[in-house]
C-alpha positions as a Markdown table, in Angstrom:
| # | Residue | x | y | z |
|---|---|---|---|---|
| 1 | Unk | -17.5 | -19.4 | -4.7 |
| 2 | Unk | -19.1 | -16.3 | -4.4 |
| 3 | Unk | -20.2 | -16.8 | -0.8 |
| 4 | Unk | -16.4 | -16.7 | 0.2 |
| 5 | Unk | -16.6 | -12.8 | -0.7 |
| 6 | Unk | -20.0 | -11.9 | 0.1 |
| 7 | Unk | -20.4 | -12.5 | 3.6 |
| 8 | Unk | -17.5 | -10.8 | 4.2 |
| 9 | Unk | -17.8 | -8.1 | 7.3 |
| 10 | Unk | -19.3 | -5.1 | 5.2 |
| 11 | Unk | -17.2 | -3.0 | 7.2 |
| 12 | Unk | -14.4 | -4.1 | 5.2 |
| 13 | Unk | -15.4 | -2.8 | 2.5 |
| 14 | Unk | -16.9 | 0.7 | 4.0 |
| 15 | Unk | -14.9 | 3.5 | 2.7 |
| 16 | Unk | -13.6 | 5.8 | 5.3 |
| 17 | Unk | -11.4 | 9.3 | 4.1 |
| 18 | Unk | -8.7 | 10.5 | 5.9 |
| 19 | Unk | -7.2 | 14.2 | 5.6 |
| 20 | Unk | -2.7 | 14.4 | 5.3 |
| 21 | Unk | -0.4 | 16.7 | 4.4 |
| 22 | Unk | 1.4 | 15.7 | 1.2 |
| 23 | Unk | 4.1 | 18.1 | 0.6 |
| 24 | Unk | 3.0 | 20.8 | 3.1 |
| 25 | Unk | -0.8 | 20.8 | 0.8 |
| 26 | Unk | -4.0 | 19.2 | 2.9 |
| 27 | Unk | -5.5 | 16.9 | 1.0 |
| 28 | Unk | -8.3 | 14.2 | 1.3 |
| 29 | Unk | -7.8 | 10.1 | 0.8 |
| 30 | Unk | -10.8 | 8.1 | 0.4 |
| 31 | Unk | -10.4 | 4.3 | 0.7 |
| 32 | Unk | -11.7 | 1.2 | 1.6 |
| 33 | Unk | -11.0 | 0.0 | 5.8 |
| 34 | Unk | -9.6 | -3.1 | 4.3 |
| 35 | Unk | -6.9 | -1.0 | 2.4 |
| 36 | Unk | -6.6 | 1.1 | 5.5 |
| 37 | Unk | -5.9 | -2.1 | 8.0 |
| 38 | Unk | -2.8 | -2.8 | 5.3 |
| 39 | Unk | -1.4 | 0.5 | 5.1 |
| 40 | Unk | -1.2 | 0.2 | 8.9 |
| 41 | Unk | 0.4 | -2.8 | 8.6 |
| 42 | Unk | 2.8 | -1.7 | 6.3 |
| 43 | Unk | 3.7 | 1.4 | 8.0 |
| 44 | Unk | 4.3 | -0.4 | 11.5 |
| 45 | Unk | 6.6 | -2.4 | 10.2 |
| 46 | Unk | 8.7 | 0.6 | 9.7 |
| 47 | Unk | 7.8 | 2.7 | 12.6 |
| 48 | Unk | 5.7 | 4.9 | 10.6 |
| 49 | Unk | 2.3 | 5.9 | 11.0 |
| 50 | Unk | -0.3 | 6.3 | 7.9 |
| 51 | Unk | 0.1 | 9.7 | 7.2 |
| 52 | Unk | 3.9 | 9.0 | 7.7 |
| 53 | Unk | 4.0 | 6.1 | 5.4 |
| 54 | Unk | 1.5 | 7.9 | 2.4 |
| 55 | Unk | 3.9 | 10.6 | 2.4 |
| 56 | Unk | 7.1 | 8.9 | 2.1 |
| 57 | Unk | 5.3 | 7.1 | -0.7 |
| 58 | Unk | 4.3 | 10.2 | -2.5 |
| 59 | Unk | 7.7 | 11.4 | -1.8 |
| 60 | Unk | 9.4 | 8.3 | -3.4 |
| 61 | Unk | 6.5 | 8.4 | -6.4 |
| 62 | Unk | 7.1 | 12.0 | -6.9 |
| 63 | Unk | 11.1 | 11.5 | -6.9 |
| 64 | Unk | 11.1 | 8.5 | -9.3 |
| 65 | Unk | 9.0 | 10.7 | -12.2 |
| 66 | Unk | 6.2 | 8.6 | -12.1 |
| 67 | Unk | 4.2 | 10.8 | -10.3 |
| 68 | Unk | 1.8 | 13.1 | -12.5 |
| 69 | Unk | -1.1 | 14.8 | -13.4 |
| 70 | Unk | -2.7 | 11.9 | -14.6 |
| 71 | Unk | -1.9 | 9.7 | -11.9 |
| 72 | Unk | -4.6 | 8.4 | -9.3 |
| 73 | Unk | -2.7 | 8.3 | -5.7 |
| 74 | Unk | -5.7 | 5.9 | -4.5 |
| 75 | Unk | -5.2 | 3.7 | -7.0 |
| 76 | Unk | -1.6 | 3.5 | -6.5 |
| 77 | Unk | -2.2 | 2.8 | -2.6 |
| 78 | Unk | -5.1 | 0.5 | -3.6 |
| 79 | Unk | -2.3 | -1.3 | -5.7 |
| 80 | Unk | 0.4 | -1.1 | -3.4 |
| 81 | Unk | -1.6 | -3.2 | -0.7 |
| 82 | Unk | -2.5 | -5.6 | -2.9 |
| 83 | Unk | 1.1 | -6.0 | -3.6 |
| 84 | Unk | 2.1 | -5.8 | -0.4 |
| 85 | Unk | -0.2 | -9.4 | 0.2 |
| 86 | Unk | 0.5 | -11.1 | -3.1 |
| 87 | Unk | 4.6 | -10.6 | -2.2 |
| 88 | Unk | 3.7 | -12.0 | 1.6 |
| 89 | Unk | 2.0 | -14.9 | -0.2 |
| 90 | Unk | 4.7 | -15.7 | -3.2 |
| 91 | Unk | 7.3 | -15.8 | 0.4 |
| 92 | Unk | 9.2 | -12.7 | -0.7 |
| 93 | Unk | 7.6 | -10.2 | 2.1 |
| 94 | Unk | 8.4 | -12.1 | 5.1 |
| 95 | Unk | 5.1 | -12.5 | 7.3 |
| 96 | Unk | 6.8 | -11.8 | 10.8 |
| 97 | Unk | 5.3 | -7.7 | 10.9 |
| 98 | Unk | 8.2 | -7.3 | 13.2 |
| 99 | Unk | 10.7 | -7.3 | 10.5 |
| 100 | Unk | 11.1 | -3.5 | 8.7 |
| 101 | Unk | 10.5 | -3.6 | 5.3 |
| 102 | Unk | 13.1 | -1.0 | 4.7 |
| 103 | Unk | 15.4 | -3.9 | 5.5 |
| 104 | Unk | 14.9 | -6.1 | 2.8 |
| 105 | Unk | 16.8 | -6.2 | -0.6 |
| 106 | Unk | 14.1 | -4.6 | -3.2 |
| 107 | Unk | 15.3 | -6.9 | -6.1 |
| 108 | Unk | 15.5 | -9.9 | -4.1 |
| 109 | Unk | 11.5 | -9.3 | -3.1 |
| 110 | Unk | 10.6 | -7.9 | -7.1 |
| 111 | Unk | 13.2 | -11.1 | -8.9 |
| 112 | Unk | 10.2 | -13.6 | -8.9 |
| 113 | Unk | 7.6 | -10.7 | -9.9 |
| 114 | Unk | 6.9 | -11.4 | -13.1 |
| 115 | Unk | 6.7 | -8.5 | -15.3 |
| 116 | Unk | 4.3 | -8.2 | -18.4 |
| 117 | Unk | 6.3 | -8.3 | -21.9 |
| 118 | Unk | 5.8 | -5.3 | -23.9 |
């Protein structure tokens, strides 16, 4: 099992950081190229560049009120990729990159996520 991970290209997971502008403010993003590759994906399939795409995200974050303090943005990019796959997989994020994600119906892709009870 393991070998299926670890002889992966190491470049994959070689961090890389990246300098935007998030809210007019210069700031620094360190991830890994793997996470990078999907954030390119996702924002092509928009029109959007990275820096684009991470700051309509923070944007949208910041808007919603679940943007703070104490939040990680990494983490929530880190997460958001993984999402992004696991959606593509479960057949709810259409794999043809040519269709916009802004043009799908939010609930339709989140009605088979299932949600942890509290």
């Amino acid at each position: 099992m393991c070998q299926i991970f670890i002889d992966a290209d190491p470049a994959l997971y070689a961090s890389r950081s990246r300098s935007i502008r998030l809210r007019g403010v210069a700031t620094s993003l360190r991830l890994e190229n793997l996470f990078w590759r999907v954030l390119e994906e996702i924002g092509a399939r928009d029109g959007l560049s990275v820096p684009q795409l991470l700051g309509r995200l923070h944007d949208e974050l910041e808007s919603s009120g679940r943007l703070d303090e104490a939040m990680n943005f990494t983490s929530f990019l880190r997460v958001s990729c993984m999402r992004y796959l696991q959606l593509q997989l479960a057949g709810r994020i259409p794999p043809d990159a040519l269709l916009p994600l802004g043009s799908l119906d939010p609930a339709w892709v989140l009605a088979a996520e299932r949600r942890p009870s509290a």
